[in-house]
Structures are given as structure tokens and as C-alpha cells.
C-alpha positions, 0 to 999 in steps of 0.5 A: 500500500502506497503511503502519503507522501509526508509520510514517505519522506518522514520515515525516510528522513526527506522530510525538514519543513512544509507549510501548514495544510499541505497534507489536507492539500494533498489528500483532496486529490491529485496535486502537481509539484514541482522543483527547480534544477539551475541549469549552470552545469550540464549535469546533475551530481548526486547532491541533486537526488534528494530534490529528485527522489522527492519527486519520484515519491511525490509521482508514487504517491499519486501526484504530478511532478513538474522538474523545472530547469531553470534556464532562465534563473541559471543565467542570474544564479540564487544566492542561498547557500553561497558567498560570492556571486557566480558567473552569468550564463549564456543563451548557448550555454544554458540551452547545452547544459538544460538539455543535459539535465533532462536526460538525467532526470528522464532516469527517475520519473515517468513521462507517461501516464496518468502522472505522466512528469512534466518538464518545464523551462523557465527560460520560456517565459523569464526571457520574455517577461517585461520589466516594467510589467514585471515590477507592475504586477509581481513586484508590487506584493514584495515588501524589502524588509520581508526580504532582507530578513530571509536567510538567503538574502541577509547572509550576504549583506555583509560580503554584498549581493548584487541586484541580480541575484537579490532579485532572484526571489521574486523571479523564483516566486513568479516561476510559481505563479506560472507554473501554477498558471500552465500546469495548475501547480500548487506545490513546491519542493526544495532544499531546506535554504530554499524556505525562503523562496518557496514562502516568497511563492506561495505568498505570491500565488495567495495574493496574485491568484488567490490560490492556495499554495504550499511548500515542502522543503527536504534536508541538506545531508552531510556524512556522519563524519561530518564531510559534505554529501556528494564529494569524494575524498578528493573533495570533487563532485560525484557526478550522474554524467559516465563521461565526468564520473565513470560508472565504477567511480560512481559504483566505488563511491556507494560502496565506500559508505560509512557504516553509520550512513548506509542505512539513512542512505539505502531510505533515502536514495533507494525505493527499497522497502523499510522491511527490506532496509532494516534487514540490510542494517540488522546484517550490517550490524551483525556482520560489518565487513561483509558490506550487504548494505552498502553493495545493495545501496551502490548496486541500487544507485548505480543501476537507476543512472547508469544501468544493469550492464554498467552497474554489473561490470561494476560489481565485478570490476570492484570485486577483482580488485578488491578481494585477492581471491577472487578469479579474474580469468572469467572475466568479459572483456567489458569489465576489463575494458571498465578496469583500464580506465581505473587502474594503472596501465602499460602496453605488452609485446610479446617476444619472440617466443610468444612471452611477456615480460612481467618485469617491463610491466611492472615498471612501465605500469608504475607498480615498481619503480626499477626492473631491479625492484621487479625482480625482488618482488618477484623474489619474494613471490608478491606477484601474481599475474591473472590469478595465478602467483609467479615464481622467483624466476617466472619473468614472463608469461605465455602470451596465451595466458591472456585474458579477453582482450588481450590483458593481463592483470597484474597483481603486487602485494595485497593492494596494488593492481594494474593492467597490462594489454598485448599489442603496445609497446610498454616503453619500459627502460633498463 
């Protein structure tokens, strides 16, 4: 049985404000909502999926989701949440990144249907809008106090806000009033900063339209460290795009889930059940470094953006790297193809004699920093070449003994791993 919609986003801990009525609202019949994505990057990142999956519940529990790209708005920028303003966009390029996005978001909703998902860009009515009409009939219900003591706002009057960006309320505002006026929308979701604007909306609508209108607002997640959600260790974005985050970094990053998140996780970004989660924390609980939750949440994740082939060759890339024991010598050739991307690389010429020199590619590979250094690790037999562990005077290796493709994965003590493949020149030196 389908749950409200508050109550989907409490128990999975998406839910941290909404107006007073909005479950009234909801429960009289089929609503439609929506949530704006700026349109300043070609791609979403995975600090997006909470306004994502709000409305993927939103859709589930019977209502109309409306994404709204802001291909208008992307070419000001909001304020909330930063400390200097952003560079402004072009037509081109906010057209070129809007068209990024809705590929992204087609992954989660459902356009067809009786809840078919709509999307929208505000570009098609903030770039014809009129000033002076615009401050004549919006304007006017937009008190300067009122909106110097929102938060988006007041944070920046000490570092200073351009007019461009202090105007971005109202514009966010009307975007409500019009999509109310072409899709009947009178719900609102967004990130906890957006309060602000999202109330500056439904004053709108209340006091232009005569409608009444609500918000809900989802939480800003940070890790149980107390590290900023969406980032590696690196400290850069985990992107949706496989071209700016490939598939196994995405898989990898899921997988490395702190213990304490994986649970909050698996409710949040997954459409897992609650009794199918609290058996995935209860395993994790009893048995930690098996890692269940965070395979079922990576595995989950993974295949909602990227796919079942990508997410699989994932697992499998993940799993040969990882685990010493595992075989690599079932291994498609897709997963190897996936790994060359991941892990050190060298080219192998066979020799006259059909072999490879396992000494040249543990240098050209970087594994080892010397052929005399090679030798040694081979000595002390830390070496194993496609699963299988070399001796002291084992060299090189049958080129035969090759995997799908023609590569090798060459293994030096527990951790370091790299690929070699038949046919490049590994340009080792002596």
C-alpha cells in the first residue's frame, strides 16, 4: 500500500519543513509539484537526488511532478547557500547544459501516464517577461524588509549581493505563479535554504491568484563524519554524467559508505522497502565487513543512472580488485575494458617466443619503480599475474595466458593492481 507522501519522506528522513495544510492539500486529490534544477552545469551530481527522489515519491504517491530547469534563473544564479556571486550564463550555454539535465532526470520519473512528469523551462517565459510589467504586477506584493530578513538574502549583506541575484526571489516566486498558471501547480519542493523562496511563492500565488499554495522543503545531508554529501575524498563532485564520473567511480563511491550512513542512505536514495532496509542494517550490524548494505545501496544507485550492464561490470570490476581471491580469468572483456580506465596501465609485446615480460610491466605500469625492484618482488613471490602467483624466476608469461582482450592483470602485494594489454609497446627502460 502506497503511503502519503509526508509520510514517505518522514520515515525516510526527506522530510525538514512544509507549510501548514499541505497534507489536507494533498489528500483532496491529485496535486502537481514541482522543483527547480539551475541549469549552470550540464549535469546533475548526486547532491541533486534528494530534490529528485522527492519527486519520484511525490509521482508514487499519486501526484504530478513538474522538474523545472531553470534556464532562465541559471543565467542570474540564487544566492542561498553561497558567498560570492557566480558567473552569468549564456543563451548557448544554458540551452547545452538544460538539455543535459533532462536526460538525467528522464532516469527517475515517468513521462507517461496518468502522472505522466512534466518538464518545464523557465527560460520560456523569464526571457520574455517585461520589466516594467514585471515590477507592475509581481513586484508590487514584495515588501524589502520581508526580504532582507530571509536567510538567503541577509547572509550576504555583509560580503554584498548584487541586484541580480537579490532579485532572484521574486523571479523564483513568479516561476510559481506560472507554473501554477500552465500546469495548475500548487506545490513546491526544495532544499531546506530554499524556505525562503518557496514562502516568497506561495505568498505570491495567495495574493496574485488567490490560490492556495504550499511548500515542502527536504534536508541538506552531510556524512556522519561530518564531510559534505556528494564529494569524494578528493573533495570533487560525484557526478550522474559516465563521461565526468565513470560508472565504477560512481559504483566505488556507494560502496565506500560509512557504516553509520548506509542505512539513512539505502531510505533515502533507494525505493527499497523499510522491511527490506532494516534487514540490510540488522546484517550490517551483525556482520560489518561483509558490506550487504552498502553493495545493495551502490548496486541500487548505480543501476537507476547508469544501468544493469554498467552497474554489473561494476560489481565485478570492484570485486577483482578488491578481494585477492577472487578469479579474474572469467572475466568479459567489458569489465576489463571498465578496469583500464581505473587502474594503472602499460602496453605488452610479446617476444619472440610468444612471452611477456612481467618485469617491463611492472615498471612501465608504475607498480615498481626499477626492473631491479621487479625482480625482488618477484623474489619474494608478491606477484601474481591473472590469478595465478609467479615464481622467483617466472619473468614472463605465455602470451596465451591472456585474458579477453588481450590483458593481463597484474597483481603486487595485497593492494596494488594494474593492467597490462598485448599489442603496445610498454616503453619500459633498463
Amino acid at each position: 500500500m502506497t503511503r502519503p507522501f509526508l509520510d514517505e519522506l518522514a520515515w525516510r528522513g526527506l522530510l525538514a519543513q512544509n507549510t501548514d495544510g499541505v497534507a489536507q492539500a494533498l489528500a483532496s486529490g491529485t496535486t502537481a509539484g514541482y522543483c527547480g534544477f539551475d541549469a549552470t552545469g550540464s549535469s546533475l551530481h548526486i547532491g541533486h537526488l534528494v530534490p529528485v527522489m522527492g519527486l519520484t515519491h511525490l509521482q508514487r504517491a499519486g501526484h504530478r511532478p513538474i522538474a523545472l530547469v531553470g534556464g532562465g534563473t541559471g543565467m542570474i544564479g540564487d544566492p542561498s547557500g553561497k558567498s560570492a556571486e557566480r558567473n552569468l550564463l549564456t543563451l548557448d550555454q544554458v540551452a547545452e547544459n538544460s538539455a543535459g539535465i533532462r536526460s538525467q532526470l528522464e532516469r527517475f520519473l515517468d513521462f507517461s501516464g496518468a502522472q505522466a512528469a512534466q518538464l518545464r523551462n523557465n527560460a520560456d517565459w523569464l526571457m520574455e517577461l517585461r520589466l516594467v510589467d514585471f515590477l507592475r504586477d509581481t513586484g508590487k506584493f514584495f515588501g524589502i524588509n520581508t526580504m532582507l530578513a530571509k536567510d538567503s538574502v541577509k547572509s550576504r549583506l555583509e560580503t554584498g549581493i548584487s541586484y541580480t541575484e537579490f532579485s532572484y526571489m521574486l523571479l523564483q516566486a513568479y516561476d510559481f505563479l506560472e507554473l501554477n498558471r500552465r500546469d495548475g501547480v500548487t506545490l513546491q519542493l526544495g532544499g531546506s535554504d530554499q524556505w525562503g523562496n518557496i514562502t516568497a511563492g506561495t505568498e505570491l500565488l495567495r495574493k496574485a491568484a488567490g490560490v492556495e499554495a504550499h511548500g515542502v522543503t527536504l534536508p541538506l545531508v552531510t556524512n556522519a563524519d561530518g564531510s559534505k554529501f556528494g564529494k569524494t575524498a578528493a573533495g570533487t563532485s560525484v557526478w550522474l554524467d559516465a563521461g565526468r564520473t565513470s560508472p565504477y567511480k560512481f559504483y566505488q563511491h556507494w560502496i565506500n559508505t560509512d557504516d553509520r550512513d548506509a542505512g539513512r542512505y539505502l531510505r533515502m536514495f533507494t525505493l527499497l522497502e523499510r522491511e527490506a532496509i532494516e534487514g540490510l542494517e540488522a546484517a550490517l550490524a551483525e556482520h560489518p565487513e561483509q558490506r550487504e548494505a552498502q553493495a545493495a545501496l551502490a548496486a541500487d544507485v548505480t543501476t537507476r543512472v547508469h544501468g544493469d550492464e554498467a552497474t554489473s561490470a561494476a560489481r565485478e570490476a570492484s570485486r577483482v580488485i578488491f578481494d585477492r581471491k577472487a578469479d579474474p580469468r572469467a572475466l568479459p572483456e567489458a569489465v576489463l575494458a571498465m578496469l583500464w580506465d581505473e587502474v594503472p596501465q602499460a602496453g605488452a609485446a610479446a617476444d619472440a617466443d610468444g612471452g611477456v615480460s612481467v618485469v617491463d610491466v611492472l615498471v612501465a605500469s608504475g607498480l615498481v619503480k626499477s626492473k631491479g625492484d621487479a625482480r625482488r618482488q618477484l623474489q619474494q613471490g608478491a606477484v601474481t599475474v591473472n590469478g595465478r602467483k609467479l615464481s622467483a624466476d617466472e619473468t614472463s608469461v605465455a602470451v596465451g595466458e591472456a585474458l579477453a582482450g588481450g590483458y593481463f592483470l597484474v597483481r603486487k602485494g595485497a593492494r596494488d593492481v594494474a593492467l597490462a594489454r598485448v599489442g603496445h609497446d610498454t616503453g619500459a627502460s633498463a
